[in-house]
C-alpha positions as CSV (number, residue, x, y, z in Angstrom):
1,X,57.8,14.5,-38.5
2,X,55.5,12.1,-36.4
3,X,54.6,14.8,-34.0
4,X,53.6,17.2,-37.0
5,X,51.5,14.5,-38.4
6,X,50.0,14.0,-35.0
7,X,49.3,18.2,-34.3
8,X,47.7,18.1,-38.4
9,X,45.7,15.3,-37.3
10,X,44.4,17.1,-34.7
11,X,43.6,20.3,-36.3
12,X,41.9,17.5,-39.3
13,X,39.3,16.9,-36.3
14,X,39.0,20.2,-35.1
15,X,38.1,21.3,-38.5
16,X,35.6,18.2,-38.7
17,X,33.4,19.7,-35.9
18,X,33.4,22.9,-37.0
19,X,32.0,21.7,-40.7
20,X,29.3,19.8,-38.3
21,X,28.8,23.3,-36.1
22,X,28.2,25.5,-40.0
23,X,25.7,22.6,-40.8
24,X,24.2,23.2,-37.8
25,X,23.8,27.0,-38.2
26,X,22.8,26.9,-41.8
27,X,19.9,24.6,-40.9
28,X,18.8,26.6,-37.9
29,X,19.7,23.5,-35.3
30,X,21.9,25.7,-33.6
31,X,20.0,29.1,-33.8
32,X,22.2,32.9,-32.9
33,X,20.6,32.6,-29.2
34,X,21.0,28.8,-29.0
35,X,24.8,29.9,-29.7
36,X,24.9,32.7,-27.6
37,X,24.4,30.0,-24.9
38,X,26.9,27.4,-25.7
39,X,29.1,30.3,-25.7
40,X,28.4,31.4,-22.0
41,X,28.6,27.5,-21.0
42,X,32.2,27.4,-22.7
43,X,33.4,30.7,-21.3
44,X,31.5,30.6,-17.8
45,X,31.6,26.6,-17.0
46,X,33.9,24.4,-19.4
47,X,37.2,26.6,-19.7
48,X,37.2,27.7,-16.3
49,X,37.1,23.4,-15.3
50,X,39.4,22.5,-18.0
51,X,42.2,25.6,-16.8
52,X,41.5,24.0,-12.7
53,X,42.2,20.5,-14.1
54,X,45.7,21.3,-15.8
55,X,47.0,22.3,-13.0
56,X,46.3,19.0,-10.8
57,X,49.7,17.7,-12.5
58,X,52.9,16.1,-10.8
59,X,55.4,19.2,-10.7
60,X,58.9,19.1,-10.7
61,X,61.0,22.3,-10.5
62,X,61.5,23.3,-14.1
63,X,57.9,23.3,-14.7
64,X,57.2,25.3,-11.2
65,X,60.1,27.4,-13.1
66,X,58.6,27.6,-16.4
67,X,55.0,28.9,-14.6
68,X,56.5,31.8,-13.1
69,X,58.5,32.7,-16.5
70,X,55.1,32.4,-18.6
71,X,53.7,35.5,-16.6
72,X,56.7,37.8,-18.0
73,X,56.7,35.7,-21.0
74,X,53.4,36.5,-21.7
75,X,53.3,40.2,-20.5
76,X,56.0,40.9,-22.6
77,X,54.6,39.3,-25.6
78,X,51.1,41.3,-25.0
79,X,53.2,44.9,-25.4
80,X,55.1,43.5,-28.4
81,X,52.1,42.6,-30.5
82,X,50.1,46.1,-29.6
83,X,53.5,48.0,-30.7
84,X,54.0,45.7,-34.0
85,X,50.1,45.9,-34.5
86,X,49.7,49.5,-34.5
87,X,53.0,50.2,-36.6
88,X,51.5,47.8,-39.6
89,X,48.1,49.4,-39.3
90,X,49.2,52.9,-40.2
91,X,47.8,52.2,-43.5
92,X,44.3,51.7,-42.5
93,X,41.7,54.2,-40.6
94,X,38.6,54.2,-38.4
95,X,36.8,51.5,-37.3
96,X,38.0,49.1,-39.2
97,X,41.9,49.6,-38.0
98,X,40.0,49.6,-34.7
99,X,38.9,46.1,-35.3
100,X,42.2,44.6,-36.9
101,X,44.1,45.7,-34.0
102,X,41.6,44.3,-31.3
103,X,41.8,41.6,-33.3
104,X,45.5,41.4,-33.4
105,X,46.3,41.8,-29.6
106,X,43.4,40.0,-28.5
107,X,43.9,35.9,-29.8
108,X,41.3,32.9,-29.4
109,X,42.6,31.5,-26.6
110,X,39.5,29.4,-25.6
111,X,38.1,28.2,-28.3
112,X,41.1,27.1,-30.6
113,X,44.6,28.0,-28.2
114,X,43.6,25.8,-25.3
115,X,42.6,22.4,-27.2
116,X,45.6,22.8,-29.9
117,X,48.0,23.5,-26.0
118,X,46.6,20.4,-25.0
119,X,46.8,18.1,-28.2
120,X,50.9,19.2,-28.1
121,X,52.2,19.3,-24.3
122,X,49.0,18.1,-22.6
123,X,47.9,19.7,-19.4
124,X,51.2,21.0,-19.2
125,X,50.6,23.6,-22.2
126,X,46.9,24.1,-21.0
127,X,48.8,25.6,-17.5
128,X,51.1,28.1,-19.5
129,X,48.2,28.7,-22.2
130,X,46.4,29.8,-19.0
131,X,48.6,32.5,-17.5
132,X,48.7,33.8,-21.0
133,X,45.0,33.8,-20.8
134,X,45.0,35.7,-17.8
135,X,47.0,38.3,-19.3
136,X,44.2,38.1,-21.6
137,X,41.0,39.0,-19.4
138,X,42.8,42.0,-17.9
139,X,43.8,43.4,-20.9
140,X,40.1,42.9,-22.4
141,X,38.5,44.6,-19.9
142,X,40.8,47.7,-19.9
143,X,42.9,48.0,-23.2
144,X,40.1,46.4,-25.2
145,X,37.0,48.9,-23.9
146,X,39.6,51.7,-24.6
147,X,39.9,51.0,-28.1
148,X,36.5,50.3,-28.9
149,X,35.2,53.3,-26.9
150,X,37.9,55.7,-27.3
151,X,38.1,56.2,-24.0
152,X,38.7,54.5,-20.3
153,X,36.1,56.4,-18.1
154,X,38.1,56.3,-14.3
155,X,34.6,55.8,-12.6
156,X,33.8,52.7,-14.4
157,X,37.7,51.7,-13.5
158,X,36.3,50.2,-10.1
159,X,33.4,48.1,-12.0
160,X,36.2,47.1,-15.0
161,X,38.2,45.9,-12.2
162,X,35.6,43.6,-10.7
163,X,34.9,42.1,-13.6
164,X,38.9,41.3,-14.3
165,X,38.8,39.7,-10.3
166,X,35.4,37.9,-10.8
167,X,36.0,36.4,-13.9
168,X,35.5,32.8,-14.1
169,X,38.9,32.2,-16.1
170,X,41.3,34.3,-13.6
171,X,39.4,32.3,-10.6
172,X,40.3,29.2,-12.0
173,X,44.1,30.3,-12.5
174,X,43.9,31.0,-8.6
175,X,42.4,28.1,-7.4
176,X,44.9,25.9,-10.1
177,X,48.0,28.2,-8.8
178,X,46.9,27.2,-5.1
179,X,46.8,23.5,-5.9
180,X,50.2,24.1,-7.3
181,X,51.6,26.0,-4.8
182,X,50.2,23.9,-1.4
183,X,50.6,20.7,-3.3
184,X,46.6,20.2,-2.8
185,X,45.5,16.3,-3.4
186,X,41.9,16.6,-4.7
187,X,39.5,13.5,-4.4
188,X,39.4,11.7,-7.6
189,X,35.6,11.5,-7.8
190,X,35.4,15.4,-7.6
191,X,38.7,15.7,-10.4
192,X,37.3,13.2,-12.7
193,X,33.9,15.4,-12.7
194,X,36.3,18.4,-13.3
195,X,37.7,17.1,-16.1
196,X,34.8,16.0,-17.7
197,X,33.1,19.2,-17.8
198,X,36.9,20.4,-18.9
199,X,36.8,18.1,-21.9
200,X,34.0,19.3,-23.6
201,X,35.8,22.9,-24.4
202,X,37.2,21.4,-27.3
203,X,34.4,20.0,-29.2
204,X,32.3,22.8,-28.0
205,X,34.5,25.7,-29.0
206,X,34.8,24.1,-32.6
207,X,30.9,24.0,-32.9
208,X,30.7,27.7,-31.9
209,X,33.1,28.5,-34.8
210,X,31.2,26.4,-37.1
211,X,28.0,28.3,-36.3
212,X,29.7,31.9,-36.7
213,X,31.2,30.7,-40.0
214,X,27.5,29.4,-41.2
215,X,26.1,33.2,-40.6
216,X,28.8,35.3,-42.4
217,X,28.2,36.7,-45.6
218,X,31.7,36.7,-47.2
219,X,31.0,37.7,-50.5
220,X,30.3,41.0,-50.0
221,X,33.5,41.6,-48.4
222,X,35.8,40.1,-51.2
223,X,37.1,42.9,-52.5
224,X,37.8,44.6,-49.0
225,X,42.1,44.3,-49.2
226,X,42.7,45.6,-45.6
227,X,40.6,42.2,-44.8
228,X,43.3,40.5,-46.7
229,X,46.1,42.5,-45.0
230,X,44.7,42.0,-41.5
231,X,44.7,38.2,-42.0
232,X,48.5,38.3,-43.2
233,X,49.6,41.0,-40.1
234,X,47.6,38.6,-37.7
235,X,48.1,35.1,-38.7
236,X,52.0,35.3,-40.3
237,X,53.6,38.5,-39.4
238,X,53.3,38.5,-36.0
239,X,54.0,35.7,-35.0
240,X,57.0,35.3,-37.4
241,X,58.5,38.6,-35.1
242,X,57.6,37.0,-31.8
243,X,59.0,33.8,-32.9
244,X,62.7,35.3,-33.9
245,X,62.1,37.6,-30.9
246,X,62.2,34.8,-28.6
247,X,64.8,32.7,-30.2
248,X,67.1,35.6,-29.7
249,X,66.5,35.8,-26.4
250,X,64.7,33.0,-24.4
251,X,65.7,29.7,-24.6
252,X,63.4,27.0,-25.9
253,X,61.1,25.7,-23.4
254,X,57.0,24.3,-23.5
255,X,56.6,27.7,-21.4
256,X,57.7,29.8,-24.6
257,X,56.4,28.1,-27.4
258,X,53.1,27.6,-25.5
259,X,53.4,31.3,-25.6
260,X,54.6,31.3,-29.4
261,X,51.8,29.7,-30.1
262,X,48.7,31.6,-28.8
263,X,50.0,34.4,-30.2
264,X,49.5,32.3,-33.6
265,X,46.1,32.1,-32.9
266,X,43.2,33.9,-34.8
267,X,41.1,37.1,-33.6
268,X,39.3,36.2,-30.5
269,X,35.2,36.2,-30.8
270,X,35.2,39.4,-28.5
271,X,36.3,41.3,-31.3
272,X,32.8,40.2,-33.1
273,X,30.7,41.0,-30.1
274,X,32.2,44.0,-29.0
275,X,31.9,45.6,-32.5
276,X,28.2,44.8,-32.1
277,X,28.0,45.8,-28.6
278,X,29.7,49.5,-29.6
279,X,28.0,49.6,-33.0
280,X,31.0,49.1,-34.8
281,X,31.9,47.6,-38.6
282,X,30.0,44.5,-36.9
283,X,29.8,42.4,-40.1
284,X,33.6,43.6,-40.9
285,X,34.1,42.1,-37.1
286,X,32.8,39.0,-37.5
287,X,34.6,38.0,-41.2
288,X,37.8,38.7,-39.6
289,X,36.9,36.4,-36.7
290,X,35.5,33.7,-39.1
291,X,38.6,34.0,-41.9
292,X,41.4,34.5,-39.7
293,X,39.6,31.0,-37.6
294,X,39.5,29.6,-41.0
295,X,42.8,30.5,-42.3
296,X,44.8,29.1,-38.8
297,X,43.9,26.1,-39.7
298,X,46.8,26.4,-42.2
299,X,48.8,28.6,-40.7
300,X,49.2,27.0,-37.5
301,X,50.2,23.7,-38.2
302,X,53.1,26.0,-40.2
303,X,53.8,27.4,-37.0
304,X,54.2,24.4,-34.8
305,X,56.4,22.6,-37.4
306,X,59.1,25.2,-36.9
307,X,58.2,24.9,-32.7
308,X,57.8,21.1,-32.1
């Protein structure tokens, strides 16, 4: 019960800066491009410190264990969700299934995953959460283009690819697995300037939200029930079958539920920018994004009651 009060608590201040980041975009303070920004420095610079500073952590061999089960752990649970995501979205057609299922496979990791990891198992959690996220950027870059374009084209495979390697995210996992694996002492002035520019992913993230949130138009989408649906599939149906899914197979561990629980996590923002970089239900994108952020602020706290 303590820890539940401890994990609401934290998503109490969470919610906090976002109301600060919707004030902020409703009075122009923080403007679309002024967003745009934050968001590179949070993706490009803050996430990719934070994910290098989990892993300079005192292993022992269950954790060293627990990494390597995360990667099937997490590849299995990417498969699962695509199959149970495009059974439920039979019902719905076009773009818009297009976007629920992006939406469904591909989680907020950064913005809400990472800082609700950290707030349960410390940088413990942020190391699993990051393997998962890994799993993440190279499904975005090839399963993700294929559903918003309809197609993979093999000569862009090479560029695709680069992009997966290059990405600030999947560098960090390599340079925190190589600190793991050699047992790498870093010098504390340069890991305390690491974590600093790690810390700020939190607060930053939840401003970025608060800012989408401020620029959504949600009353004209009221009466839209696959919106309704999507949120339901997304936030309690799935991870309700990955949660019985792994209790009938996997034993508990931090590794799993760390899984568990970014697959609780609402549709990532790339499912609002790649709709409006392929022209696609873009305002239909970004409510999903903004209500499903909105709604795991209930639903997850639900979740980690039954994990923690």
């Amino acid at each position: 019960m303590v820890a539940f009060s401890a994990i609401t608590d934290s998503v109490i201040s969470l919610f906090i800066i976002i109301l600060v980041g919707f004030y902020g975009g409703r009075k122009k303070i923080i403007t679309s491009e002024l967003n745009n920004g934050l968001t590179d420095i949070l993706i490009q610079i803050a996430l990719p410190f934070m994910i290098i500073s989990s892993f300079v952590f005192t292993y022992d061999d269950t954790i060293k264990d627990n990494v390597l089960k995360t990667f099937y752990y997490s590849f299995a649970a990417y498969l699962i969700i695509a199959l149970i995501s495009y059974l439920l979205l039979i019902p719905i057609k076009h773009d818009k299934k297009t976007i629920l299922h992006f939406g469904n496979v591909f989680v907020n990791t950064g913005y809400v995953g990472f800082p609700i990891l950290y707030s349960i198992y410390g940088s413990e959690g942020v190391i699993y959460g990051s393997i998962f996220n890994m799993f993440f950027v190279i499904f975005l870059w090839t399963y993700g283009i294929m559903l918003y374009s309809g197609k993979f084209d093999k000569k862009d495979l090479k560029n695709e690819m680069k992009k997966v390697l290059f990405n600030p995210s999947i560098i960090a996992v390599i340079i925190g697995l190589s600190i793991m694996i050699f047992d790498l002492t870093i010098n504390n002035a340069i890991l305390s300037g690491v974590r600093n520019i790690g810390n700020i992913s939190g607060p930053l993230s939840m401003l970025i939200i608060g800012v989408i949130l401020s620029n959504v138009k949600i009353k004209n989408h009221l009466k839209d029930w696959t919106i309704y649906y999507g949120i339901v599939v997304k936030l309690i149906i799935i991870p309700i079958i990955i949660y019985f899914i792994s209790i009938s197979f996997i034993e508990t561990s931090k590794a799993i539920n760390s899984v568990i629980i970014m697959t609780g996590m609402p549709a990532a923002a790339m499912t609002s920018i790649f709709a409006e970089s392929y022209n696609k239900e873009k305002e239909y994108a970004a409510i999903i994004v903004s209500s499903t952020t909105l709604i795991s602020l209930i639903t997850v706290p639900i979740l980690l009651k039954f994990l923690i």
